[in-house]
C-alpha positions as CSV (number, residue, x, y, z in Angstrom):
1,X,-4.5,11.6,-0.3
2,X,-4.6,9.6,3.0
3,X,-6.5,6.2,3.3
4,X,-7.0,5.2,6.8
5,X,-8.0,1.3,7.5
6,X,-8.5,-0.1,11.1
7,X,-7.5,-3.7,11.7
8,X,-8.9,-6.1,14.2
9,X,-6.1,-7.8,16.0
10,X,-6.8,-11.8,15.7
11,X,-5.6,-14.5,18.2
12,X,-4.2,-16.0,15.2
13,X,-2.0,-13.1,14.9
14,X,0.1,-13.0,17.9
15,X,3.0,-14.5,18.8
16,X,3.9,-16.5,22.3
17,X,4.6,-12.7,24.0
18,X,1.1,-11.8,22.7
19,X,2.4,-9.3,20.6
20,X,1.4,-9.2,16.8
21,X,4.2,-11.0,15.2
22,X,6.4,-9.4,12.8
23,X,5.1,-10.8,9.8
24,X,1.1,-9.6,10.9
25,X,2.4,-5.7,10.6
26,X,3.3,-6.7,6.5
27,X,-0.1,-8.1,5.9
28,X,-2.2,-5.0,7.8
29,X,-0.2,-3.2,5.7
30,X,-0.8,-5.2,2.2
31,X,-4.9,-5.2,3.2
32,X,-4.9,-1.6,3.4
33,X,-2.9,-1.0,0.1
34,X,-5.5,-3.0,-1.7
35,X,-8.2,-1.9,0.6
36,X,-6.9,2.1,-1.1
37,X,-7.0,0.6,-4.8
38,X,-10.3,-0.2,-4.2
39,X,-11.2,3.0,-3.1
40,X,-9.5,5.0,-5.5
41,X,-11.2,2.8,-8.5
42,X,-8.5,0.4,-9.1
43,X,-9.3,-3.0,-7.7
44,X,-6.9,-5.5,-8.3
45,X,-9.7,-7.3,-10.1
46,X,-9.8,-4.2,-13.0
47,X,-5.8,-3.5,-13.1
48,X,-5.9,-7.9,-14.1
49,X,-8.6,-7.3,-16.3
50,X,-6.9,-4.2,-18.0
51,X,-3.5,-5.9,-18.2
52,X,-1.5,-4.5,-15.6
53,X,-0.3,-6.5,-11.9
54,X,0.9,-4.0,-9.2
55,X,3.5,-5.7,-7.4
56,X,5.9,-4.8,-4.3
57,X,9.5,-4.6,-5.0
58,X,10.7,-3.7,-1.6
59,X,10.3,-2.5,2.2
60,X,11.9,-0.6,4.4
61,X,10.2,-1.0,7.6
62,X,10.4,0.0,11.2
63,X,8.9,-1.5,14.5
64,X,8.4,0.9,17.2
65,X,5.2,-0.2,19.8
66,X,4.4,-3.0,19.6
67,X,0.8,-4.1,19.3
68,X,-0.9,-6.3,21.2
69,X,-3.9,-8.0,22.1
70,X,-6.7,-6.0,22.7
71,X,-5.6,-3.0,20.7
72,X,-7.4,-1.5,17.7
73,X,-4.8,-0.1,15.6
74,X,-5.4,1.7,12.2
75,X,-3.1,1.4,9.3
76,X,-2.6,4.9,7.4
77,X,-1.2,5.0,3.8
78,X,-0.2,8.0,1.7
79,X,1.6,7.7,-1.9
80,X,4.2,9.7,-2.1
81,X,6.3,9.4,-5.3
82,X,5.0,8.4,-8.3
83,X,7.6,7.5,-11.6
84,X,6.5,6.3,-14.8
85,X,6.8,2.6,-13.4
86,X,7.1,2.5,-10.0
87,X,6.2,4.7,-6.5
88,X,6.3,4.8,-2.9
89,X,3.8,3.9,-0.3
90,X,4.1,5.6,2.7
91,X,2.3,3.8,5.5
92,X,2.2,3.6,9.1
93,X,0.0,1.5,11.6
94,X,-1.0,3.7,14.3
95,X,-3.0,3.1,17.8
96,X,-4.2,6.3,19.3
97,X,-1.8,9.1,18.8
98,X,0.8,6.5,19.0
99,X,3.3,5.1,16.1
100,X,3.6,1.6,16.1
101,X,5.2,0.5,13.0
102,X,6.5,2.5,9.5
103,X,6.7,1.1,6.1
104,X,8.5,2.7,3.1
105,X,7.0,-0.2,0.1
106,X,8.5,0.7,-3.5
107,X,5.9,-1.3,-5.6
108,X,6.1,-1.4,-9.9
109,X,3.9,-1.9,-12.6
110,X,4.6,-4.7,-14.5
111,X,2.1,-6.0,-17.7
112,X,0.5,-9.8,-17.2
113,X,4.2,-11.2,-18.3
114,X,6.2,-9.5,-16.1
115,X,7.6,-7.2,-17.7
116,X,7.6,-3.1,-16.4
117,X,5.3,-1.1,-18.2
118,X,3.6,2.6,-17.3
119,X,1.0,3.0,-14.8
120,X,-2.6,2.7,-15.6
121,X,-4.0,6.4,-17.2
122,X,-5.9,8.0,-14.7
123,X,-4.0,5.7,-11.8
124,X,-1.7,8.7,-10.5
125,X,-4.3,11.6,-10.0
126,X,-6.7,8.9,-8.5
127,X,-3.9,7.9,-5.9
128,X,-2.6,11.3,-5.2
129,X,-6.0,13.1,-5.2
130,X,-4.6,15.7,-7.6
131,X,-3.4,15.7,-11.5
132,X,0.0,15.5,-12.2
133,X,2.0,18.1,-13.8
134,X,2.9,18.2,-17.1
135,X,6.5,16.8,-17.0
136,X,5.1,13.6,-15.6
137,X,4.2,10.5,-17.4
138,X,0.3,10.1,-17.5
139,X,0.9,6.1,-18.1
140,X,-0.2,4.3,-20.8
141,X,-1.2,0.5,-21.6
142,X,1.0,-1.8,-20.6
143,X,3.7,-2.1,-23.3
């Protein structure tokens, strides 16, 4: 499943080059991951309420175009991999047919302490669009 999410480049954003600084990309990146949990019926709001916190456990990223002012670039995310605790974000920030910047973000459940637990039931087929098969892990409550 592919969640698109355009971005309005801000003043604020750029750096003395009037690029989008570094840091910016990170943020598009981590509004349009919540901006998907929304849409897929998992608001941060609901994964609190039911005991879980998502949280982001590394990036690999790349910087290839850079964006600048004036541009209206849209921030693409796919989930690819999905393990009992943690899975991969794909996402890329694109402008046109161009490639700007890629992100590989590894992100884990964890329970209101901290402490790694199974994704939410229902979380994995509303993220990948599809159910998964019957050797995965469905998740649970947070242990």
């Amino acid at each position: 499943m592919e969640h698109r999410f355009g971005i309005d480049v801000r003043w604020s954003d750029l750096d003395p080059y009037r690029h989008v600084n570094h840091a910016a990309y990170l943020a598009y990146c981590e509004t349009a991951r919540i901006a998907f949990l929304d849409e897929i019926g998992f608001p941060m709001s609901r994964l609190e309420d039911d005991g879980y916190r998502i949280v982001v456990v590394g990036i690999d990223a790349r910087w290839l175009v850079p964006i600048v002012e004036g541009m209206r670039p849209t921030v693409v995310t796919v989930v690819g991999e999905l393990g009992r605790v943690r899975s991969t974000w794909h996402q890329s920030i694109v402008d046109d047919d161009v490639t700007c910047f890629t992100a590989e973000v590894s992100a884990a459940f964890v329970d209101l302490e901290g402490r790694p637990c199974r994704a939410p039931i229902g979380f994995v087929e509303a993220a990948t669009g599809h159910r998964p098969g019957a050797s995965r892990v469905r998740g649970g409550g947070p242990r």
